[in-house]
C-alpha positions as CSV (number, residue, x, y, z in Angstrom):
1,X,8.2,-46.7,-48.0
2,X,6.7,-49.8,-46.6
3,X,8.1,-50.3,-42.7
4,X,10.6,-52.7,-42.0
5,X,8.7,-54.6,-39.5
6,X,6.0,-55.2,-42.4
7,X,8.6,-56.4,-44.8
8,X,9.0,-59.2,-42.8
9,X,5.6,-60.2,-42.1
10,X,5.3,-60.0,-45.4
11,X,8.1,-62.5,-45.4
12,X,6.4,-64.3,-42.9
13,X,3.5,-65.2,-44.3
14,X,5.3,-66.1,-47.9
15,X,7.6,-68.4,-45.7
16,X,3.7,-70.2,-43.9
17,X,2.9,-71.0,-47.1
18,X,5.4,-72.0,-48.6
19,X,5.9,-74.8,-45.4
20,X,2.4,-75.6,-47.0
21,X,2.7,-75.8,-50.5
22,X,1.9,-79.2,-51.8
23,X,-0.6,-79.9,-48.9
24,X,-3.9,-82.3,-49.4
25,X,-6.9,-81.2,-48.2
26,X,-7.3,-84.6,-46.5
27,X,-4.0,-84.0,-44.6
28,X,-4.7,-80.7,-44.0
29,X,-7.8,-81.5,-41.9
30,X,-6.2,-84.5,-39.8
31,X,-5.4,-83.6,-36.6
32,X,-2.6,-85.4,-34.9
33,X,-3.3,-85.0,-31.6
34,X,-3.0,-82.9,-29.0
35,X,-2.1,-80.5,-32.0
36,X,-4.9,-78.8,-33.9
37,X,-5.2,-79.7,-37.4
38,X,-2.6,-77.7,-40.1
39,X,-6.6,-76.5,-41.4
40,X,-7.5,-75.2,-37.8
41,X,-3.8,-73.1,-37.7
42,X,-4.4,-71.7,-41.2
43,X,-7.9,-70.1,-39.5
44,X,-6.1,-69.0,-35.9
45,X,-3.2,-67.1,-38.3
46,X,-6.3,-65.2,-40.0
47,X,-7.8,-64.8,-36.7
48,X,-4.8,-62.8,-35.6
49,X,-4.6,-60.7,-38.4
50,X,-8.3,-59.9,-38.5
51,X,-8.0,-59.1,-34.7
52,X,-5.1,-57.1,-34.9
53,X,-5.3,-55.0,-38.4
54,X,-9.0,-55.1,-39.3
55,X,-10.7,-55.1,-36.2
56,X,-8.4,-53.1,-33.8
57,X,-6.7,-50.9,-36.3
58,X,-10.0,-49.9,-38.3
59,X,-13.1,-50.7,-36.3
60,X,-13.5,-53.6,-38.6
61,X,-14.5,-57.7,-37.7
62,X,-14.7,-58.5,-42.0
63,X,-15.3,-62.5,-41.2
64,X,-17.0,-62.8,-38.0
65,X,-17.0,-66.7,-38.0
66,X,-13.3,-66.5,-38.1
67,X,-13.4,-64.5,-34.8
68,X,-15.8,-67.6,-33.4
69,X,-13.5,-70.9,-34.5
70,X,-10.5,-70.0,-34.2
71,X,-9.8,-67.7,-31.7
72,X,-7.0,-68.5,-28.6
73,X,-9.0,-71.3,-26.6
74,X,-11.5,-71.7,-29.5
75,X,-12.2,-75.8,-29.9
76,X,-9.9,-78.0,-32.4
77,X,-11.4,-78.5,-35.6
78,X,-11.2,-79.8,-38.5
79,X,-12.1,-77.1,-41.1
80,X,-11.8,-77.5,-44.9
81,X,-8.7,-76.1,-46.5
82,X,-9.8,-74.4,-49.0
83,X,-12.0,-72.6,-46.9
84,X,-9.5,-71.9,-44.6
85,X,-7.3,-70.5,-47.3
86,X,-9.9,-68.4,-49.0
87,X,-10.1,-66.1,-45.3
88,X,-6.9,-66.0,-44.7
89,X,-6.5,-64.5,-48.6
90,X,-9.4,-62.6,-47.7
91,X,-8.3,-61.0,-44.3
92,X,-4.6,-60.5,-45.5
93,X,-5.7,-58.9,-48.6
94,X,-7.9,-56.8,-46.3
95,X,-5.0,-56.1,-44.4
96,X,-2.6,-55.0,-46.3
97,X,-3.3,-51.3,-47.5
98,X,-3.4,-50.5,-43.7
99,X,-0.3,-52.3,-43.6
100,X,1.1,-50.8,-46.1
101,X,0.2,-47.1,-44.9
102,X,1.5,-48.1,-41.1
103,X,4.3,-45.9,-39.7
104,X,6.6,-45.7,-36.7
105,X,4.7,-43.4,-35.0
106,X,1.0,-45.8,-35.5
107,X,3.5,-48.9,-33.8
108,X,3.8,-47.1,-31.2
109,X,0.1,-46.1,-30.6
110,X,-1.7,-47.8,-28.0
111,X,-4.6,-49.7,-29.1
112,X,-7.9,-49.1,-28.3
113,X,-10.8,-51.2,-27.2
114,X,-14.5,-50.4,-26.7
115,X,-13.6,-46.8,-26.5
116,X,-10.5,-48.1,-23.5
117,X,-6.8,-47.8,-24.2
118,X,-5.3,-51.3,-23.8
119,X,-1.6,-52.0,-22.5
120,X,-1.0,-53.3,-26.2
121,X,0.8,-51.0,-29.1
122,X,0.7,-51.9,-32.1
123,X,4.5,-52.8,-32.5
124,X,4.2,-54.8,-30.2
125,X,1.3,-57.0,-32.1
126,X,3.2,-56.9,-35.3
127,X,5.9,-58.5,-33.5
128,X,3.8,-60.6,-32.1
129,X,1.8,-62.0,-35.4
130,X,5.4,-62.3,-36.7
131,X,6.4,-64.8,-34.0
132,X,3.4,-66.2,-34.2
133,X,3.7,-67.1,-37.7
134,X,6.7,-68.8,-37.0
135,X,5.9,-70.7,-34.0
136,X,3.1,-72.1,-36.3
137,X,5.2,-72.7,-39.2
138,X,7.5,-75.5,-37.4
139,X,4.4,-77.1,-36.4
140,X,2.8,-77.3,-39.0
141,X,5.8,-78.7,-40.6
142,X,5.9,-81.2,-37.8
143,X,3.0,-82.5,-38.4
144,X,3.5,-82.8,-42.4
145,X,6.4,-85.0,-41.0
146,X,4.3,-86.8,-39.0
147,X,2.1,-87.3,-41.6
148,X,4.7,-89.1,-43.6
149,X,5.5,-85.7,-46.3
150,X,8.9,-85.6,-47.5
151,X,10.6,-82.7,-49.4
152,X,9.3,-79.9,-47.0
153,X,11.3,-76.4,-46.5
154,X,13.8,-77.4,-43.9
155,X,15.1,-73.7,-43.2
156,X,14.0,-70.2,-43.7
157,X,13.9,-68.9,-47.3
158,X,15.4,-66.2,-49.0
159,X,15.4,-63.6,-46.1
160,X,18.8,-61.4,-47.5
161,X,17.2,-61.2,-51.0
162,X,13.7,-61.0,-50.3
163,X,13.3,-58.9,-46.4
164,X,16.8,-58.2,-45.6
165,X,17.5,-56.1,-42.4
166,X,16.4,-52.3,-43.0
167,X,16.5,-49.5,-40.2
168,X,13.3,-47.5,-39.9
């Protein structure tokens, strides 16, 4: 059975695009500043994921240019959607059968870096990404509003039908 905690990342990242739905690829690039572009957040989300579930849960860096431009502290740009879209697809996708297979006992591994245990489980980064996610989601809504976008999701989804709360 599919863990709790991933149930709602999975709900999550439905929830990120559905703030997005709708959005041009010219508005999806501008950057209102000091914010990065909705684009550039699309590309830090899959950065995160990558890290965290390819790359630190497999051994595994699938889109190395993601790990390049839009990494924490990485420069605001201006990206274009659809390529931003296609690897955060393709890292999620990626993903998800470790995901999937991921159990109490792996959250509460520490992870491990160039052969070094890190302070970090990886419970701890679910929650994390989750967070993240959402954090990300208000602004990119924010800026859609600042952009002039009407119609936008103005409070979480479905969350009792679709990732209600579950014990472990």
């Amino acid at each position: 059975m599919l863990h709790p905690l991933v149930s709602q990342l999975r709900f999550t990242r439905a929830e990120f695009k559905r703030a997005l739905e709708g959005l041009s690829d010219p508005d999806g690039c501008k950057r209102v500043e000091p914010m990065n572009s909705i684009s550039w957040i699309i590309g830090h989300l899959a950065w995160q994921e990558q890290r965290y579930w390819l790359f630190y849960g497999q051994g595994k860096m699938l889109l190395p240019e993601v790990q390049t431009l839009f990494a924490y502290g990485a420069p605001a740009s201006t990206p274009a959607l659809k390529d931003v879209w296609d690897a955060w697809n393709t890292i999620t996708s990626a993903a998800d059968p470790w995901l999937d297979q991921v159990t109490t006992q792996k959250l509460q591994e520490y992870v491990a870096m160039k052969g070094k245990t890190t302070s970090y489980i990886f419970g701890s980064l679910l929650q994390r990404v989750i967070y993240h996610y959402w954090f990300h989601t208000g602004q990119s809504i924010a800026i859609r509003k600042m952009l002039g976008h009407t119609g936008l999701p103005d409070f979480v989804g479905d969350i009792d039908g679709e990732a209600p709360y579950r014990p472990e």
